[in-house]
N, C-alpha and C positions, 0 to 999 in steps of 0.2 A: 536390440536396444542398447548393448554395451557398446558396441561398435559406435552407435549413433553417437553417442556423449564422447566416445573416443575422436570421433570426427571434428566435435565442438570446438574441444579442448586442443586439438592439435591447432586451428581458430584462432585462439584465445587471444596472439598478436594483432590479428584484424580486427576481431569485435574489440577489443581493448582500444585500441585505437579508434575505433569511430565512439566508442562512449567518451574516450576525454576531446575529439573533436565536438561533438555537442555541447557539452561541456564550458570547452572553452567559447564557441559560437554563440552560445546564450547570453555569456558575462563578458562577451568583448567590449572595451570603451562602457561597462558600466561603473556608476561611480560605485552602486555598492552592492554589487558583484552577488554573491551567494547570499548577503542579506535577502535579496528581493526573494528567496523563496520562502524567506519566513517571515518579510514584513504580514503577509493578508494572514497567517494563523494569530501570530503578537498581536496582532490590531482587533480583531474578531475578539478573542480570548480577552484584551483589555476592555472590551466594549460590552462584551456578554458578563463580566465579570460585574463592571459598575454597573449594570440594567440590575443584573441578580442579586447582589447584595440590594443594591435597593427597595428593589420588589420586594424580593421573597427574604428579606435579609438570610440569604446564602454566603454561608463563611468562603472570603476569599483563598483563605488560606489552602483549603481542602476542594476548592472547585477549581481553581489556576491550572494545576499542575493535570488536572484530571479533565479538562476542555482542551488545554495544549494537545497533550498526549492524546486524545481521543482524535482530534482535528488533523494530528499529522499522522496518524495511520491512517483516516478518511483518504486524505490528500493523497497518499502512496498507491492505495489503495486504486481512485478512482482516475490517477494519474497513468498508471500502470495499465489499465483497462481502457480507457479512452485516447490514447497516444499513442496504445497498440494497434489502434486501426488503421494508423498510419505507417504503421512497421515494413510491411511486404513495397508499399509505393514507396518506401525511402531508399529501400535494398534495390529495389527493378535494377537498377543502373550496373550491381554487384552480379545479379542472381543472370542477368544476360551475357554476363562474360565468362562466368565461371559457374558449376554447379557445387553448391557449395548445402550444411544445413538451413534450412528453414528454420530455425529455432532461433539462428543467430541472429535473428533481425529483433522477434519481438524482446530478446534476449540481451542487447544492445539497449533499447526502452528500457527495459525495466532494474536494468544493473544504472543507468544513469539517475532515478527515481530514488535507487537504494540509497547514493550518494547524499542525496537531499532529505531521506527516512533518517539516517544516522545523524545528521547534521540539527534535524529539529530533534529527535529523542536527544543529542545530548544538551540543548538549551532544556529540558523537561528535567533534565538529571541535574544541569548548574541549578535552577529555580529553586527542586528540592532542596540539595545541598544547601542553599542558600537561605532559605528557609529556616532548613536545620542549622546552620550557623547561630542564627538568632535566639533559638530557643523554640519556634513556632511548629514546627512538625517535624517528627522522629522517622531519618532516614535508615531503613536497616538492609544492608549489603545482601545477609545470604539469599534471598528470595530473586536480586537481582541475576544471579546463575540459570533461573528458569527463563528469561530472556533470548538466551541462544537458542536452542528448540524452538521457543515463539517465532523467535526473528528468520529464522531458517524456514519453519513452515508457512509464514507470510509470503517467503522471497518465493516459495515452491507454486505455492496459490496465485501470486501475482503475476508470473511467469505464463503459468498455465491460461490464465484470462486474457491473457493480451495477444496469447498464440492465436485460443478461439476465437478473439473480437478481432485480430487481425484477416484469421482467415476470412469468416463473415463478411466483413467489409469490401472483401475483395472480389466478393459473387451478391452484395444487397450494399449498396453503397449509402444508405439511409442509416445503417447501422448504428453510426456514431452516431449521431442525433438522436436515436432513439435511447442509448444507452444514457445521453447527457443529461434527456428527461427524465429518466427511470432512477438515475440516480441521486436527485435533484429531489424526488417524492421519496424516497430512499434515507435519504439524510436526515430527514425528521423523524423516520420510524425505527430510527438506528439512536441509543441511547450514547450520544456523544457532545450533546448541550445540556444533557439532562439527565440524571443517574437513573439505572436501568430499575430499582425501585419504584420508582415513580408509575412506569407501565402495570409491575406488577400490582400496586395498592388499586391501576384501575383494572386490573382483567383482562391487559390486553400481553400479558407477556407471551402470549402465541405470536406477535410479531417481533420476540426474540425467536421465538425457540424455531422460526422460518427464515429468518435472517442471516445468512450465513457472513458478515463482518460484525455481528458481535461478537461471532467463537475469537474473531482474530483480534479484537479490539482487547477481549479480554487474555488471551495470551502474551501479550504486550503489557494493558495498564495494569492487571492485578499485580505482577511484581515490580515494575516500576513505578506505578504511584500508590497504589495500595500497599503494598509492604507483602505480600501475598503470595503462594505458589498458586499457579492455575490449578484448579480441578481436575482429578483423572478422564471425568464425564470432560473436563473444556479441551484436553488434550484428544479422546477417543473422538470426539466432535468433529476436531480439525484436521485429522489424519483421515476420514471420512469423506469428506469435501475433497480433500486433495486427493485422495484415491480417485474421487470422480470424477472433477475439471481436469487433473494431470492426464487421465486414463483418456477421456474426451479427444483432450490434444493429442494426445501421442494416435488417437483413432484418424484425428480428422489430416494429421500430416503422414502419417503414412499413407493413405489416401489420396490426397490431393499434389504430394509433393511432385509431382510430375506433371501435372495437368495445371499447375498452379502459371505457372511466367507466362501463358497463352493469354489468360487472363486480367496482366495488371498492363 
């Protein structure tokens, strides 16, 4: 396995290089460039905002920063997982000239994704900040330190799902589409428009505790919009999961890494 990451790494000019080729190829000749990845969360989050206050008079103040944040983990999240099936067909071109890791393709996706995860967390962080300028909610630093572990075991989980929906895809070509619906049903039973209270006041917090993006949702919002350290239970959660899908992957490419280019 060391060897394997050693392989990566020695990489890292190749795969570095096709993530700021993508990069660049998304925002060429655009007028507003990396905006466009966070007009549809800003536009949503402003639209779910004025519904909510309206309705339910829901304080803007304390739902803004906590729909943002919720929606660009989402976004990472299901960006990371459905782009990854496209991983192995984007490499063909790579993987037939040279043998190289398998890892580096979905690995390539999901380090491009991270780019756009950092990008909206920190419009989440000016908001706050911004906020707390005013007077209107209390921003407190130390909690933000449990961030890095969050964001680390997101990048690990993200990784690992894009390998398996990569391989998938490459032996059930329907895959993506199925994944698109799944998470589409997914989205609402996932407390990211709507605090996770609200499940539990009806009885239905078993589609938390089956849900595996709310461990990550909350390893992310509790310290940067709640003010909060995750849970020891939200951290044992998530090293659990990743034990699984990591473990999954690293099963299904030592396996198929050979048999695999026959295939795409």
């Amino acid at each position: 396995m060391l060897s394997y990451f050693t392989a990566i790494w020695k990489a890292r000019h190749f795969w570095f290089s096709l993530v700021r080729l993508d990069l660049r190829t998304r925002y060429r000749r655009s007028f507003l460039g990396i905006g466009w990845s966070l007009l549809h969360p800003l536009a949503m989050t402003t639209i779910l905002c004025v519904v909510f206050h309206k309705l339910f008079k829901q304080s803007v103040i304390d739902y803004a920063p906590h729909l943002l944040a919720g929606l660009t983990i989402w976004n990472y999240i299901t960006s990371c997982t459905l782009q990854g099936c496209q991983s192995f067909f984007q490499g063909e071109p790579y993987l037939r000239q040279t043998p190289m890791p398998l890892a580096i393709f979905p690995l390539r996706t999901v380090l491009a994704a991270t780019f756009h995860l950092l990008v909206g967390l920190a419009v989440v962080v000016l908001l706050i900040v911004g906020m707390g300028a005013f007077g209107l909610r209390e921003m407190r630093i130390l909690p933000l330190f449990h961030l890095l572990p969050g964001l680390l075991m997101l990048f690990i989980f993200c990784w690992s799902t894009a390998i398996i929906s990569g391989l998938m895809t490459v032996y059930f070509h329907d895959i993506q589409h199925i994944l698109e619906v799944g998470f589409q049903m997914l989205f609402y039973a996932t407390p990211i428009i709507y605090k996770a209270r609200l499940l539990e006041e009806h009885g239905l917090q078993w589609l938390m505790q089956l849900n595996p993006v709310v461990v990550f949702l909350g390893l992310i919002r509790d310290p940067l919009v709640e003010g909060t350290a995750p849970s020891l239970s939200t951290y044992a959660t998530g090293l659990a999961i990743i034990c699984v899908t990591s473990g999954l992957a690293a099963w299904a490419l030592k396996r198929l890494h050979r048999k695999l280019i026959f295939q795409l």
